[in-house]
PAVEX-63686 format. One line per 3 residues: number of its first residue (from 1); their letters; for each residue x, y, z of C-alpha. Coordinates in steps of 0.25 Angstrom, whole numbers, plus 5000, padded with zeros to 4 digits. Example, Ala and Ser with C-alpha at 12.3 -4.5 7.8 and 13.67 -1.06 7.14 Angstrom:
BEGIN
1> as> 5049:4982:5031 ~ 5055:4996:5029
END
This chain:
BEGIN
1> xxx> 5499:5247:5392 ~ 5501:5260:5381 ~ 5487:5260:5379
4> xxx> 5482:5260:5393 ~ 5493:5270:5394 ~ 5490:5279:5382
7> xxx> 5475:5278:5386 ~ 5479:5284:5401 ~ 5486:5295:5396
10> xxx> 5475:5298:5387 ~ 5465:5297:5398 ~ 5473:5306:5409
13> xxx> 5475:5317:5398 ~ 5459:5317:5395 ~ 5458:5319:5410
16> xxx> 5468:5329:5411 ~ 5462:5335:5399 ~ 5450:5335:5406
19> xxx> 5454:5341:5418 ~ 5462:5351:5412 ~ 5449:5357:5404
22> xxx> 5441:5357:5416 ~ 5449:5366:5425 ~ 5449:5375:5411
25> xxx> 5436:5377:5412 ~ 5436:5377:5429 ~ 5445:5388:5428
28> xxx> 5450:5392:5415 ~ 5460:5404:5421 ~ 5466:5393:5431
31> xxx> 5469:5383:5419 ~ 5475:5393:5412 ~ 5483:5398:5423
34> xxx> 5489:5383:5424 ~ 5490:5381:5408 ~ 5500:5392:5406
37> xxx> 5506:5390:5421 ~ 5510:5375:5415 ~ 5515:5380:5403
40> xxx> 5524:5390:5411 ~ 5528:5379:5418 ~ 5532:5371:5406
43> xxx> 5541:5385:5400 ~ 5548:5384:5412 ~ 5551:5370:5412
46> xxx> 5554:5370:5396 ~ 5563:5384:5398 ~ 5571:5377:5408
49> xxx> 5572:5366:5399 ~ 5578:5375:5388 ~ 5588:5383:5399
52> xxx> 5594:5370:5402 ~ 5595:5367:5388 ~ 5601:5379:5383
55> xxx> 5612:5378:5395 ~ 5614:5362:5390 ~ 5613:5367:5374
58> xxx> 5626:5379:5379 ~ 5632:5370:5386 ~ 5633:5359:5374
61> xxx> 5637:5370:5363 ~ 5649:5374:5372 ~ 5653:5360:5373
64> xxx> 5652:5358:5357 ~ 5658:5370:5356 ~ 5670:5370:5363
67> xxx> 5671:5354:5357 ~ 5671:5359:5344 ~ 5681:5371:5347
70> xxx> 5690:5362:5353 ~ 5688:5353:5342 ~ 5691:5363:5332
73> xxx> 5704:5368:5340 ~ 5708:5353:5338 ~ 5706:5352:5325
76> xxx> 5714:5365:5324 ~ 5727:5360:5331 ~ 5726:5346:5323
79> xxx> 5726:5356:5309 ~ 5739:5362:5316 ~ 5744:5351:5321
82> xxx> 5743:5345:5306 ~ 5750:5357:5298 ~ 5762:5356:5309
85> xxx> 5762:5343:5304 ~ 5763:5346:5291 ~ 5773:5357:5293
88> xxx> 5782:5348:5302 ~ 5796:5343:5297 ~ 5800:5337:5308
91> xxx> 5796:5322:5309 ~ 5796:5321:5323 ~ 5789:5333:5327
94> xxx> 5779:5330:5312 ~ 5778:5318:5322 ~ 5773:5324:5333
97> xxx> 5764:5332:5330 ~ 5758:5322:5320 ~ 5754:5313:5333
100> xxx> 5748:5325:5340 ~ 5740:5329:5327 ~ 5737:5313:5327
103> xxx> 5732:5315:5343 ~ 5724:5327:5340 ~ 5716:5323:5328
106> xxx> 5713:5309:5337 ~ 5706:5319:5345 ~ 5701:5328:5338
109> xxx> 5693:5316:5331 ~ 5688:5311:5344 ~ 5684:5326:5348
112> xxx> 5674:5326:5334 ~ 5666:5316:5340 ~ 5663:5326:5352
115> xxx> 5662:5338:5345 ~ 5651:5332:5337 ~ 5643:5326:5350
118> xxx> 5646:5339:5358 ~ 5640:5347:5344 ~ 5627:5339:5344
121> xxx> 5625:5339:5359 ~ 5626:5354:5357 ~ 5617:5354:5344
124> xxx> 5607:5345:5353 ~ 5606:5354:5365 ~ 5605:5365:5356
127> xxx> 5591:5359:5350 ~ 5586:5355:5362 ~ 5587:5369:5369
130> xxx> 5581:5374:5356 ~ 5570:5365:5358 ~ 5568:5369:5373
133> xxx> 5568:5383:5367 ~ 5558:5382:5359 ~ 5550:5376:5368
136> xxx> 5552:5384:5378 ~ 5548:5398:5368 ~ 5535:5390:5363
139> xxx> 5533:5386:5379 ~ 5533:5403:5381 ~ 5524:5406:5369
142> xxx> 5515:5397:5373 ~ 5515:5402:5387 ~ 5513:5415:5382
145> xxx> 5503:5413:5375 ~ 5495:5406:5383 ~ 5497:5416:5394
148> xxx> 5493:5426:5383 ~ 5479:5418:5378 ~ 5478:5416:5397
151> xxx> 5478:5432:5398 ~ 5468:5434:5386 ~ 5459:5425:5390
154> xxx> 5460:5428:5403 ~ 5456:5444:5398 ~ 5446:5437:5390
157> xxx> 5439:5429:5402 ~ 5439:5441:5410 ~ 5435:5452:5399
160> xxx> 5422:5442:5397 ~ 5419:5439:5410 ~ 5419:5455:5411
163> xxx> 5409:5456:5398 ~ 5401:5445:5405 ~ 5397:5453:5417
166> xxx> 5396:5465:5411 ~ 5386:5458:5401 ~ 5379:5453:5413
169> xxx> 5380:5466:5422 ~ 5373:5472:5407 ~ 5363:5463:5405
172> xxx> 5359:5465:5420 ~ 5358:5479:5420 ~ 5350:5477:5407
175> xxx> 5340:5469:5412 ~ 5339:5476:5425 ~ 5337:5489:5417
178> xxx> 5326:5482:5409 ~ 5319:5478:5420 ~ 5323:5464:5419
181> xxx> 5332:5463:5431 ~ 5323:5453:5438 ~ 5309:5447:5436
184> xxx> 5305:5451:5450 ~ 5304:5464:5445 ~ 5293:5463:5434
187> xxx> 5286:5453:5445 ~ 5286:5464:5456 ~ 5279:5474:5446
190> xxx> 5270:5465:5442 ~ 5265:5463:5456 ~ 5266:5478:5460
193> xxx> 5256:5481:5448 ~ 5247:5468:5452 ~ 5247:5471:5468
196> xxx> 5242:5486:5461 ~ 5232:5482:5454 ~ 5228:5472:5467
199> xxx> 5227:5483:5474 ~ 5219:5494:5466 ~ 5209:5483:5463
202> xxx> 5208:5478:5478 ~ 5206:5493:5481 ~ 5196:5496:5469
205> xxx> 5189:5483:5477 ~ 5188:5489:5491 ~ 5184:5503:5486
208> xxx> 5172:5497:5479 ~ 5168:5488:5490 ~ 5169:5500:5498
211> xxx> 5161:5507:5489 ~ 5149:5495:5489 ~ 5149:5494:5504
214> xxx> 5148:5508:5508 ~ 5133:5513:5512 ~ 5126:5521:5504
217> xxx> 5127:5537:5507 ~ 5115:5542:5513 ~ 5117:5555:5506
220> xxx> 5115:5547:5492 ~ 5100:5547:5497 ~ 5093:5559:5491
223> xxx> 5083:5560:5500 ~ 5092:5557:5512 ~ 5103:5566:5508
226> xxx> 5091:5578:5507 ~ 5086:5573:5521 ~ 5101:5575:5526
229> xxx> 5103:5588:5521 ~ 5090:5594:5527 ~ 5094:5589:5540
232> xxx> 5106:5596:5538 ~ 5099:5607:5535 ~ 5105:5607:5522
235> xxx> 5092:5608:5513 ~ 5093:5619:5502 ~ 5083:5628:5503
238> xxx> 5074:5627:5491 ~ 5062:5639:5493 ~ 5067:5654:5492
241> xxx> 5062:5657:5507 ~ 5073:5644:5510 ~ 5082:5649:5502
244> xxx> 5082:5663:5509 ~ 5080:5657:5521 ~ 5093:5649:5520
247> xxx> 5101:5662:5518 ~ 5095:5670:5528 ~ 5101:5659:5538
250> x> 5116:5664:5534
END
């Protein structure tokens, strides 16, 4: 039955174990948060602890205390009580105070017994509210601490979340100054320059076919070209008389 016991115990803890690491890594500040919350819990309980303590440790000494004053004042008296016996010369009353002495001693005998229980109940309570004490001032340096190490990570977490994007916005800018910002960009150039180059050579095209269908000039023909320009009374005159001729006329 321990085994199967001890094997359970061991089991729940690797699954709380388990558990506990994947809501860390879920949500680190969250975990955090309700670490150092349960620890705050535990100084609590553990403070209160050591208050009740302390008021049970007071209230102990002043028990033994007035035990052993008591106790002392006995002792006292029975030390009185015993030199008046020695100074007495009367039987009777040497008698008398004998009995009384007797009686008192009887006592004070029965009363050690109570002075030394009511001393280490006292010396008990004392410890145990040391204990507590001391486990309530580790409980607070560990609480501070780990609220400490929570804000500088926390600083830590943000401050490189912060240097992340900024190194991402840099990198950005960088590649969009360099002209790198998207492929599509280099693609649309290279298209521009191809529908360009398309076009001059589809334009060089039409003006050669153009060029190969268009009839030929009349005026290219010599002979025709002179014909024309005698129609059109253009002929340069080539004798002296047409020469002079030709200027008469203006």
């Amino acid at each position: 039955m321990g085994f199967f016991s001890n094997y359970g115990k061991v089991t729940m803890d690797k699954i709380k174990n388990s558990v506990i690491e994947g809501l860390v890594s879920f949500d680190p500040e969250g975990a955090t948060e309700a670490e150092i919350k349960e620890m705050d819990q535990k100084l609590e309980e553990v403070s209160i602890q050591a208050a009740k303590a302390r008021q049970t440790m007071l209230k102990e000494k002043d028990e033994a205390e007035k035990m052993v004053a008591l106790y002392n004042q006995r002792v006292e008296a029975a030390e009185i009580l015993n030199q008046k016996i020695a100074a007495e010369t009367d039987p009777v009353k040497k008698a008398s105070i004998e009995k009384s002495l007797a009686s008192l001693i009887e006592n004070i005998e029965k009363m050690s017994a109570d002075v030394d229980k009511e001393k280490q109940e006292a010396a008990e309570a004392e410890d145990m509210f040391k204990y507590l004490e001391q486990i309530t001032q580790d409980a607070a340096k560990k609480l501070k601490e780990a609220k400490s190490q929570y804000s500088q990570a926390m600083r830590e977490m943000q401050r490189a979340k912060i240097q992340e994007q900024m190194a991402s916005e840099k990198a950005s800018a960088a590649k969009t100054a360099a002209g790198l910002g998207t492929d599509n960009f280099n693609v649309a150039l290279k298209a521009m320059k191809h529908i360009t180059e398309d076009a001059s050579a589809k334009a060089e095209a039409a003006k050669t076919r153009s060029d190969l269908l268009k009839p030929a000039s009349l005026e290219e023909d010599e002979h025709v070209a002179a014909a024309l320009r005698e129609v059109k009374g253009e002929v340069q005159p080539t004798s002296l008389a047409d020469r002079l001729s030709a200027l008469k006329k203006k």
